[in-house]
matplotlib code that plots the C-alpha trace (Angstrom):
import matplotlib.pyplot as plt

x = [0.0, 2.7, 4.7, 1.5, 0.6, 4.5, 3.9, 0.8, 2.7, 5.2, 2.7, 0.9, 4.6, 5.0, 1.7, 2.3, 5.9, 4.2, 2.1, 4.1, 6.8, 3.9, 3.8, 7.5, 7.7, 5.6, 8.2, 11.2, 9.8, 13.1, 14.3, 17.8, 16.1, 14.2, 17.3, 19.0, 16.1, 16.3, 20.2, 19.4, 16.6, 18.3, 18.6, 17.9, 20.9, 20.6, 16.8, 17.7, 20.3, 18.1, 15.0, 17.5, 18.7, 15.4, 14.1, 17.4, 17.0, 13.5, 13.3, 9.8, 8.2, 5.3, 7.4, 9.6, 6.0, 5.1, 8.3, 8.3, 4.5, 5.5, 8.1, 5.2, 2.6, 5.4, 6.1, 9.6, 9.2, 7.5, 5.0, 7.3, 10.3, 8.4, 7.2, 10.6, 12.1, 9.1, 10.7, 13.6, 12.9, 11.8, 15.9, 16.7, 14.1, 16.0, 18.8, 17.4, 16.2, 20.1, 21.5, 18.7, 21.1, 20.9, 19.5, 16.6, 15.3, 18.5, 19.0, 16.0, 17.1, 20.2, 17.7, 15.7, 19.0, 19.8, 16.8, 17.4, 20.9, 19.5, 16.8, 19.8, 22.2, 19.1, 19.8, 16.3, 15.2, 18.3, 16.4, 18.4, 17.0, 13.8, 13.1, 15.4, 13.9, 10.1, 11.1, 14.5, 11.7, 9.5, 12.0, 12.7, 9.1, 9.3, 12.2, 11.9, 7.9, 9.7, 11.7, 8.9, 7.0, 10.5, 10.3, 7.0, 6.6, 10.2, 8.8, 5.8, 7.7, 8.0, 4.0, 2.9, -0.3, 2.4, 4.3, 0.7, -0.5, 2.4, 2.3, -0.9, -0.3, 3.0, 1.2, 0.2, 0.8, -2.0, -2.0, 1.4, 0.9, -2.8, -0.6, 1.9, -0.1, -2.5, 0.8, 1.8, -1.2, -1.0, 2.2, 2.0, 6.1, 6.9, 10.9, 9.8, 7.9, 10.4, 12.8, 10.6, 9.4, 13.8, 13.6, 11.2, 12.9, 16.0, 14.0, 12.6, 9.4, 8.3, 9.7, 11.9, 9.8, 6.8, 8.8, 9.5, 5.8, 5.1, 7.1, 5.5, 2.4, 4.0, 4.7, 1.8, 0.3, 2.6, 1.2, -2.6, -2.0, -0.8, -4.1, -6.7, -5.7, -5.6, -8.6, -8.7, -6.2, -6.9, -5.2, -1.8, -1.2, -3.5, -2.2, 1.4, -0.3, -1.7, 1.5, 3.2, 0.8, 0.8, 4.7, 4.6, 1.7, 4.1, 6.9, 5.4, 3.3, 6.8, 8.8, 6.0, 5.3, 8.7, 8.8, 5.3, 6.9, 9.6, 11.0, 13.7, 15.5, 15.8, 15.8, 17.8, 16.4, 18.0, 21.2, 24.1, 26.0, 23.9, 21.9, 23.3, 23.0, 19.2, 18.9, 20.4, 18.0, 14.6, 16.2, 16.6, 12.9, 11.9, 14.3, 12.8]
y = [0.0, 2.2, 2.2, 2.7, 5.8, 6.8, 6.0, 8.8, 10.8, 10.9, 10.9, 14.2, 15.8, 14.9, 16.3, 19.5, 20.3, 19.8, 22.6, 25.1, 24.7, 25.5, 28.8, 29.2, 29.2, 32.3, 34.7, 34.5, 36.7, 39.5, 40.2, 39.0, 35.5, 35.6, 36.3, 33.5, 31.1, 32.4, 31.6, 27.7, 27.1, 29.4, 26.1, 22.4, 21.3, 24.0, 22.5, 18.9, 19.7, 22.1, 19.8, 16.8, 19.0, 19.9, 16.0, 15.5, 18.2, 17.4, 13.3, 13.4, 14.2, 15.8, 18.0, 18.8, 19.5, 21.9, 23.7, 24.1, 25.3, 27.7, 29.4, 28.8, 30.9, 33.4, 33.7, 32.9, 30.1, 29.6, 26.6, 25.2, 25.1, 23.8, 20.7, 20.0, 20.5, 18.4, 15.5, 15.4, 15.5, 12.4, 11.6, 13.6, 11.7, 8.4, 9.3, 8.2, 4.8, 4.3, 5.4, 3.5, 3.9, 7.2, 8.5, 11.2, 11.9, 12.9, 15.5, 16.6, 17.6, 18.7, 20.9, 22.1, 22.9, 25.3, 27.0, 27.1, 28.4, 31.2, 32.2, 32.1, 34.4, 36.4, 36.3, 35.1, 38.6, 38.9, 39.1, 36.5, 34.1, 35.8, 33.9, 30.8, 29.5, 28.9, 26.7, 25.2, 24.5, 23.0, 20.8, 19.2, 18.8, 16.4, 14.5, 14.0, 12.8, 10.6, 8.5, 8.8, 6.9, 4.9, 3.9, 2.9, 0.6, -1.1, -3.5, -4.5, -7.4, -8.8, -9.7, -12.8, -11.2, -9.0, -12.1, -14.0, -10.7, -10.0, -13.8, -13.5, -10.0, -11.3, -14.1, -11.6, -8.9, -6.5, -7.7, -6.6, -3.4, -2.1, -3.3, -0.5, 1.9, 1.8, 2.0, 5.3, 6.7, 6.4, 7.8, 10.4, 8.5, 6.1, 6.5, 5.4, 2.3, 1.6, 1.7, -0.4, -3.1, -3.6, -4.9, -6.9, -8.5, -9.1, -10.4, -12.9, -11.7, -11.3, -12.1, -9.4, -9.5, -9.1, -5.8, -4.9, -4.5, -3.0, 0.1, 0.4, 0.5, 3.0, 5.2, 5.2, 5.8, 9.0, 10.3, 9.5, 11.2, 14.8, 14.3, 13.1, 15.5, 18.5, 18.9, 22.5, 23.7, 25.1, 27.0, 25.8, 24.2, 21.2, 21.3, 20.8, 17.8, 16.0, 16.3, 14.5, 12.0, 11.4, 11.3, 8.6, 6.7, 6.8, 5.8, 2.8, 1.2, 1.0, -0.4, -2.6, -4.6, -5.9, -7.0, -9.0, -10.6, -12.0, -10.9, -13.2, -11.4, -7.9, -9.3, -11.5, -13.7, -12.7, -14.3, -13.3, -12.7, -10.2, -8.2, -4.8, -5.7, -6.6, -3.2, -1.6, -3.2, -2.4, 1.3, 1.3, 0.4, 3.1, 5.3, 4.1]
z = [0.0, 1.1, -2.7, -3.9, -2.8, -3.3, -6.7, -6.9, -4.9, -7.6, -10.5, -8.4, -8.5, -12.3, -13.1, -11.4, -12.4, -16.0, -15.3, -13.5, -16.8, -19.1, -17.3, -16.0, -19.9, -20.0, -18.8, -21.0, -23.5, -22.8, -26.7, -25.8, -25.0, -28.3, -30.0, -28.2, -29.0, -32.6, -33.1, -31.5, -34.3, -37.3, -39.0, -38.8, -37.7, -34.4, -34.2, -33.9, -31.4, -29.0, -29.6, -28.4, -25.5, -24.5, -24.0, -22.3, -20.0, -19.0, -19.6, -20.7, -23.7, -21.9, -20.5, -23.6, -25.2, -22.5, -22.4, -26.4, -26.1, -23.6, -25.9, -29.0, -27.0, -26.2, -30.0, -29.6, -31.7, -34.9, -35.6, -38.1, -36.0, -32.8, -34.5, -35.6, -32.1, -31.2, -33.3, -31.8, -28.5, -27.9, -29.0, -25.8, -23.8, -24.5, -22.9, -19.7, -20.9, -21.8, -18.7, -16.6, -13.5, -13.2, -10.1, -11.7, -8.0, -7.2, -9.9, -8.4, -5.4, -6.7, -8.3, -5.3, -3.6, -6.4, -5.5, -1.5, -2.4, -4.2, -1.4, 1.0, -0.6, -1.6, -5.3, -6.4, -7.1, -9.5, -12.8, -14.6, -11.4, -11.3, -14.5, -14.0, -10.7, -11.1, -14.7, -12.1, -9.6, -12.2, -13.7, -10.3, -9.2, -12.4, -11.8, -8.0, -9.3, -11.7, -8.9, -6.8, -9.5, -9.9, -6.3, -5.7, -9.0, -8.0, -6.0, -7.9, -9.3, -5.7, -5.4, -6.7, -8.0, -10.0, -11.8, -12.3, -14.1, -16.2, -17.1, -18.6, -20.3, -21.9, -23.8, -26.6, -28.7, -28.0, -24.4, -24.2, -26.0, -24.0, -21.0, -21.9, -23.0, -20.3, -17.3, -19.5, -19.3, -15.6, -15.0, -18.1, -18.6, -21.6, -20.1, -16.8, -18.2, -20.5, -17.5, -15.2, -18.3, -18.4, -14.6, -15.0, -17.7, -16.1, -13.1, -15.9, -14.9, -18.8, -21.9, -24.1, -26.7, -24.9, -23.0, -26.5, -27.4, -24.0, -24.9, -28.2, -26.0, -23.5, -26.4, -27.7, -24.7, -23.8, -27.1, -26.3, -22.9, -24.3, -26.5, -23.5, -20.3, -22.8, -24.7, -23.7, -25.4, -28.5, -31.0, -32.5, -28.8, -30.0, -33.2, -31.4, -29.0, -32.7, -34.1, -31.4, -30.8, -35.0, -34.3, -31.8, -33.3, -37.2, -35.2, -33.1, -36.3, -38.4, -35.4, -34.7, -38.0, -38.2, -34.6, -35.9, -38.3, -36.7, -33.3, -32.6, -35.8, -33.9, -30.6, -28.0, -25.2, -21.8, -19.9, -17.8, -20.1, -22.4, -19.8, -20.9, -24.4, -23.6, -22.2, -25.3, -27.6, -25.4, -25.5, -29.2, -29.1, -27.5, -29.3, -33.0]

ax = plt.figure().add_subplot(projection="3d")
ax.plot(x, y, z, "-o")
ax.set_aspect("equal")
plt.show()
């Protein structure tokens, strides 16, 4: 019960750091930050850098939407150039999937610290800092949510009820793929998911190819998400939230016919010896 609710608590933090980076966005609208926001998408090149840099900073493609809407609605971006930052954020995002060992929670506080620092040496009102900390704030609100979510799914794998379920779900394809779009649309994370499906594969909880189709799921599921807890947004904002979810849905029906046809080619089963190279592939799944 108790990882349970840290796993809302988490998903409560997520939610809200979400939110607060919409409109910690808002303020940058200074025209030396337009002009520096102009020079990082002059070309696609710069775009496919800052779009990458942007899912990297904020490990979530929610959140990389939100930030990118923010500077949309600010006009510091045009619609053209946010859908191609779009794009490539989700490259950004897979960062975490790759370096599954890193502690998010942690940066988090790392985060939150910045913050206190500033308060304490009375900086904050500085109008560089003015601006930076409600979007620093936001940003950890997310990650520390992230590990909350982390935490309290960890131990799932350690209930019976847990192994009999995912038994059952693994034993086909669209089970496998509702299972992870429906966890994603839970914890608004396809990285976190992703990260938690690689456990339970290494706990031999699941098979990798059934993990495999549970992060299609969770991606499509991250896209259904932007689409289903923001129908008020109107506007180019829900032009931006079709885009992406037509982006993940492109993505996962390409990646996913070829893993129909024959898994085992793309694939490896699990061992000792092969565990990181297991986590590599499941990562290039959710990267494709």
């Amino acid at each position: 019960m108790n990882n349970i609710v840290i796993a809302l608590a988490g998903l409560g933090l997520f939610l809200t750091g979400l939110s607060f980076l919409g409109q910690a966005t808002k303020a940058f609208t200074s025209s030396s930050f337009n002009k520096f926001i102009s020079r990082l998408t002059s070309n696609s090149i710069k775009r496919a850098f800052t779009g990458s840099l942007v899912g990297a900073l904020s490990q979530s493609t929610s959140a990389a939407t939100f930030f990118i809407m923010g500077l949309l609605q600010s006009n510091m971006l045009k619609f053209k150039d946010s859908l191609s930052l779009l794009a490539w954020s989700g490259v950004g995002t897979s960062i975490l999937v790759f370096l599954a060992s890193i502690d998010i929670q942690f940066v988090g506080y790392l985060l939150f610290s910045i913050i206190g620092l500033a308060y304490l040496f009375n900086v904050s009102k500085e109008k560089v800092m003015f601006l930076l900390v409600p979007l620093i704030f936001a940003i950890g609100l997310i990650f520390v949510g992230l590990g909350l979510i982390k935490i309290g799914t960890a131990s799932f794998s350690d209930y019976f009820w847990v192994n009999e379920f995912f038994e059952f779900a693994s034993e086909t394809i669209i089970i496998s793929v509702v299972l992870g779009l429906f966890f994603t649309l839970a914890t608004q994370s396809a990285s976190s998911i992703t990260i938690i499906v690689i456990a339970l594969v290494y706990s031999s909880v699941i098979p990798v190819e059934s993990a495999a189709f549970m992060v299609i799921g969770s991606n499509l599921g991250s896209g259904i998400a932007l689409v289903l807890f923001h129908t008020h947004l109107e506007g180019q904002q829900k032009r931006v939230l079709f885009f992406q979810l037509i982006n993940k849905f492109a993505g996962s029906f390409i990646l996913l016919i070829p893993l129909i046809v024959n898994a085992e080619l793309f694939l490896s089963t699990p061992s000792e010896n092969n565990s990181n190279n297991l986590a590599i592939q499941l990562a290039l799944v959710y990267l494709f």
